[in-house]
N, C-alpha and C positions, 0 to 999 in steps of 0.2 A: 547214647544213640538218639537222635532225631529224628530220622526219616525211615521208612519201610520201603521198600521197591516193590514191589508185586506185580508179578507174574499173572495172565487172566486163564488162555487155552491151557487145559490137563495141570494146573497149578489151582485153582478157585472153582472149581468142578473136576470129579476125577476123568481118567484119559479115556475110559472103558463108554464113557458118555459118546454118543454114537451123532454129535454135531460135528466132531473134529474131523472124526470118517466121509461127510457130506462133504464137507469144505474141499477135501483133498480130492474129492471126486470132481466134487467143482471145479477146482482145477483143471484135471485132467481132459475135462469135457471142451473150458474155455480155450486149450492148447492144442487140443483135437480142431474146434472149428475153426480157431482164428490163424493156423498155418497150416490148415487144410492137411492132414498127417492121420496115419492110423492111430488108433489109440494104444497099442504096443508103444510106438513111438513116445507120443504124447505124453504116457504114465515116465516110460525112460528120461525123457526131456525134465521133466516134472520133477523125478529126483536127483537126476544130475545138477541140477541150477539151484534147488536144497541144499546141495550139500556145499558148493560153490561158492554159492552166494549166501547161504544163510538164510534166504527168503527165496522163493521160484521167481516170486514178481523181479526180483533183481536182473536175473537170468534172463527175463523176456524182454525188460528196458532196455540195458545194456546191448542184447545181442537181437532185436527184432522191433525196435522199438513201438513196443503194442503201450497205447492210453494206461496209467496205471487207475486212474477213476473207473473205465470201464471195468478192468479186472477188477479190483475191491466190490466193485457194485454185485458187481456178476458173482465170485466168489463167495459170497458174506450174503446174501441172500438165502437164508436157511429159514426152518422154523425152528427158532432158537426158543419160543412157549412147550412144544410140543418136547423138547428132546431134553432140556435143564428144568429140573425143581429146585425152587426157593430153598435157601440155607438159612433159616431164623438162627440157630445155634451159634455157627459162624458168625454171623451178622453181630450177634451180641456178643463174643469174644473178643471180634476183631475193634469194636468200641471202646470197648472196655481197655484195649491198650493204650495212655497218652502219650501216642506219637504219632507225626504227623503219617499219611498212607498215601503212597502213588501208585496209579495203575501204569506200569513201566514192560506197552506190549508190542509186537508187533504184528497185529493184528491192524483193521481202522475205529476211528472213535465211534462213527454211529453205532458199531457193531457192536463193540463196548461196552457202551454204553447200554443197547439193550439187555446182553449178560446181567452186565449189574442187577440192572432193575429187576430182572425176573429172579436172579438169586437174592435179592432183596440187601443187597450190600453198597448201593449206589451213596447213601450218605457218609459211608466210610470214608470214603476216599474224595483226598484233593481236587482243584479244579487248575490245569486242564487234565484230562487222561494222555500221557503219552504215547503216541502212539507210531506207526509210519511215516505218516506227514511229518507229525511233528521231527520226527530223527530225521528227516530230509531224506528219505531211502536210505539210511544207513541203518538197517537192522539187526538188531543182538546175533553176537557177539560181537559184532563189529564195534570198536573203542568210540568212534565217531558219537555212536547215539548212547552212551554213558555221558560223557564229555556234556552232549545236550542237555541230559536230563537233568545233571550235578549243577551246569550253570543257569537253567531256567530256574529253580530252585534253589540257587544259591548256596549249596551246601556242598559238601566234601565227601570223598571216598570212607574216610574215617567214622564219619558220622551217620552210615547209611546199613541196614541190613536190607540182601538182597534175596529176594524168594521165588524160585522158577524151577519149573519142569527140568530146565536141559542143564548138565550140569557145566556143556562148553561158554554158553553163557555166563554160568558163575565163575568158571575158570577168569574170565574177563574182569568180574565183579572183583575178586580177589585181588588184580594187579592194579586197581584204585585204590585197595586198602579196606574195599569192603568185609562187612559178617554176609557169610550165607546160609542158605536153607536150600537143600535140595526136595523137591518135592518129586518123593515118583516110587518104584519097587525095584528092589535089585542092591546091585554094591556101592555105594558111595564113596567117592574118592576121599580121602582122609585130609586132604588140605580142605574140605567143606567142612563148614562149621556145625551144621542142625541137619539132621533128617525127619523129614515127616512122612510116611510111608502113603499119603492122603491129602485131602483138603481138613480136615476135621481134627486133622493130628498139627497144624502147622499154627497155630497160638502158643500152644505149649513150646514148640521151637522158638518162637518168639520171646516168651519169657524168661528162659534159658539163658538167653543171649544178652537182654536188656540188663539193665543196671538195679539191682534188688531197690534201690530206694522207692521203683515205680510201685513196687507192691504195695507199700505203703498207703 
């Protein structure tokens, strides 16, 4: 194995972190004002284009064409100091593995990028973070933004373990020939390779997976 894929929202902070809660409210709020709608609606619209699309932003391009800059700005606007504590622990596990690490989200990069830094995991990982932009609005599970992230990288399905909250996302991961890690609570599909019930349980999955000679 070579590459890590990594997952950032309820994958690298647990889900119960009440950032992710803001954001979807964010949403909800941006969809309310920007097509003048109750917020009954709004919330409806909000998971219907979820589930559609994969991303809600999809759902608004496609069928209202609203700025996607203004939504990410708007959206992603959180106090991301105030709601994530730094992961030292993690930080030094996730080092300690020699392989390369991509942040593979569909979230935006500035937003990212601040996660990182406040969990203190920013030099783990590769340069660039992939993100939205970068998959050109094709967002996981859509095959489109694997396809991006394997050729910006240069690498293969084969050579990659993939590590994310959802597990339809890895379902995708698998039909490139990825290893995966489910990160989350509950049942795991048995075609996933690793579960980590956490952030703090997911090195150990890593290990698992990797080729014993790294132990060395």
């Amino acid at each position: 194995m070579k590459w890590l894929l990594i997952d950032l929202d309820c994958t690298l902070y647990p889900p119960e972190n009440t950032i992710f809660l803001s954001m979807g409210l964010r949403i909800t709020d941006y969809i309310q004002t920007i097509l003048n709608i109750s917020r009954t609606e709004a919330t409806t619209l909000r998971d219907r284009y979820w589930k559609e699309y994969g991303l809600t932003l999809i759902g608004l391009i496609r069928n209202h064409s609203i700025h996607s800059e203004d939504f990410l700005h708007y959206v992603h606007d959180v106090d991301i100091e105030k709601n994530i504590q730094p992961n030292p622990e993690l930080a030094k596990k996730l080092s300690e593995i020699p392989i390369k690490k991509v942040l593979f989200t569909n979230s935006c990069r500035y937003y990212a990028r601040k996660v990182l830094s406040v969990l203190g995991l920013a030099h783990c990982f590769e340069s660039p973070i992939i993100d939205i932009r970068q998959m050109q609005f094709f967002p996981k599970p859509h095959p489109k933004a694997y396809e991006i992230v394997m050729n910006h990288f240069q690498c293969t399905g084969n050579q990659c373990i993939m590590i994310d909250d959802s597990q339809k996302n890895l379902q995708t991961a698998r039909s490139f020939g990825m290893q995966t890690i489910w990160v989350g609570k509950g049942k795991c599909s048995e075609s996933i390779n690793g579960h980590a019930c956490g952030p703090d349980e997911i090195v150990d999955q890593i290990w698992r997976l990797i080729d014993k000679k790294y132990r060395s």
